[in-house]
DODO-516500 format. One record per residue (C-alpha): x, y negated, z negated; residue number from 1. Coordinates in Angstrom, 2 decimals. Each point is the difference from the previous one (the first is absolute). Layout:
residues N
         X         Y         Z     k
         X         Y         Z   NUM
...
end
This chain:
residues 121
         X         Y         Z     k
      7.56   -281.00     -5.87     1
     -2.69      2.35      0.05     2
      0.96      3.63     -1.64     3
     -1.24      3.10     -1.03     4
      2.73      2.12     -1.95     5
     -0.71      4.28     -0.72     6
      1.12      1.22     -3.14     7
     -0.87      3.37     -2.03     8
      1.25      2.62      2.61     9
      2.38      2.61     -1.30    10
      0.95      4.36     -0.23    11
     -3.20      1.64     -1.42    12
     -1.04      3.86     -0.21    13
     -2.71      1.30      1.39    14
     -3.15     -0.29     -1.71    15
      0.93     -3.31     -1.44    16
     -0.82     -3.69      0.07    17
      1.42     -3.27      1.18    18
     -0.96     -3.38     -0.12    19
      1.02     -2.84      2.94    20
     -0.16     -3.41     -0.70    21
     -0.37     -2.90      2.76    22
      0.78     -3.14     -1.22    23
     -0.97     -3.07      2.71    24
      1.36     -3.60     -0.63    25
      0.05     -3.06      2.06    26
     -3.77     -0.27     -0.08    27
     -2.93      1.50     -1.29    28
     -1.73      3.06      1.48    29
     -2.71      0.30     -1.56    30
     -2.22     -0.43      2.71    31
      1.65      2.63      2.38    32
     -0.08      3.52      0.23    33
      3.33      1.62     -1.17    34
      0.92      3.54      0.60    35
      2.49      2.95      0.02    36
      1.80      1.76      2.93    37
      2.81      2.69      0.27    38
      1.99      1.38      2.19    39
      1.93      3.17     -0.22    40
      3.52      0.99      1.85    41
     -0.72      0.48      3.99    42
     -3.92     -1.06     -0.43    43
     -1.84     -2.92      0.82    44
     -0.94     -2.43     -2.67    45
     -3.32      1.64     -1.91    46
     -2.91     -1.84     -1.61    47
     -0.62      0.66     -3.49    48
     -2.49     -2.09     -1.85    49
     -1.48     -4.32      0.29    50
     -1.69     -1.89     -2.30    51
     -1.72     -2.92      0.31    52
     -2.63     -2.53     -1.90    53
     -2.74      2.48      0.48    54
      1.02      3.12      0.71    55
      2.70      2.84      0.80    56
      1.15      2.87      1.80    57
      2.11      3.29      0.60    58
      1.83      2.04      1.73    59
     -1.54      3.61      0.14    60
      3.33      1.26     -1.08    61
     -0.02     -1.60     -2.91    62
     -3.48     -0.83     -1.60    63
     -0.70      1.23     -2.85    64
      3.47     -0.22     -1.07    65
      1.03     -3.35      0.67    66
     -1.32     -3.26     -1.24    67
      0.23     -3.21      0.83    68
     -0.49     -3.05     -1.98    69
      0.93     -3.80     -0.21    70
      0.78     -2.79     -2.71    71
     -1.25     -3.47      1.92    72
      1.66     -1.71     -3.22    73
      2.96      1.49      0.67    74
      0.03      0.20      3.75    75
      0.90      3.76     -0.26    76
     -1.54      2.94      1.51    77
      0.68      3.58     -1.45    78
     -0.32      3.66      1.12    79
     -0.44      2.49     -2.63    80
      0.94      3.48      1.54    81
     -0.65      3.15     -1.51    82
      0.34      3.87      0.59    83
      3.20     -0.83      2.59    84
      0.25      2.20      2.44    85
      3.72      0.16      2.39    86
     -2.12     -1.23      2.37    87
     -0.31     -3.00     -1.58    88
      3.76     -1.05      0.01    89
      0.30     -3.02      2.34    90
      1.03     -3.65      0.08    91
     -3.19     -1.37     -1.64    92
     -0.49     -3.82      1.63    93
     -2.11     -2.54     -1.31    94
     -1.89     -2.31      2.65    95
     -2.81     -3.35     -0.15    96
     -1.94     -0.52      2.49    97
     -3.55     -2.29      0.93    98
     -2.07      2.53     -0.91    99
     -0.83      3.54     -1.40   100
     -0.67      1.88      3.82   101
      2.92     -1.85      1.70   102
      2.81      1.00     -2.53   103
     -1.58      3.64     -0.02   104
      0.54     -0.05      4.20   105
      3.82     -1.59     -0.78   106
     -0.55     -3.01      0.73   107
      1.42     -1.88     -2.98   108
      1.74     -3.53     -0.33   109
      3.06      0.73     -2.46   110
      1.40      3.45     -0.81   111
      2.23      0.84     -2.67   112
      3.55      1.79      0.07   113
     -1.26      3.25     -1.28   114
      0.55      2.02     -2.93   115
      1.38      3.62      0.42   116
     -1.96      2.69     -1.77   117
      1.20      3.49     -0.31   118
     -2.05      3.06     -0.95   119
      1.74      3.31     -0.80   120
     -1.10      3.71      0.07   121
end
């Protein structure tokens, strides 16, 4: 059974940092693109970063404050996010897809079950 499970989310002030965690099992990804999406209360689900072999990308909203990264060895992708802003709370959901410019449009094979991540004032 192919799976990709969130973990890291949590309650964090304003200003401060978080690290997510996507940990994918039943095969390897290492040669897909892997990414992050979120979606907040009453909004449509929002991309937020992808990573693949050769290259990434971001979200306006958040470069330069988020980054993304990935462990082939481990079959984990991460997203270091820094300087949160209320803006940023969301359901953060992890996704794989064929390549880098499809998962960036939303077209991805397997999503995740999201991990909730709060930012306070």
């Amino acid at each position: 059974q192919v799976q990709l499970v969130e973990s890291g989310g949590g309650l964090v002030q304003a200003g401060g940092s978080l690290r997510l965690s996507c940990a994918a099992s039943g095969r390897t990804f290492s040669r897909d693109a892997m990414g992050w999406f979120r979606q907040a209360p009453g909004k449509e689900r929002e991309f937020v970063a992808v990573i693949s072999w050769n290259g990434y990308y971001y979200a306006d909203s958040v470069k330069g404050r988020f980054t993304i990264s990935r462990d082939n060895a481990k079959n984990t992708v991460y997203l270091q996010m820094n300087t949160l802003k209320p803006e940023d709370t969301a359901v953060y959901y992890c996704a794989a897809g064929t390549n880098l410019f499809l998962l960036q449009s939303g077209t991805a094979d397997f999503w995740g079950q999201g991990t909730q991540v709060t930012v306070s004032s």
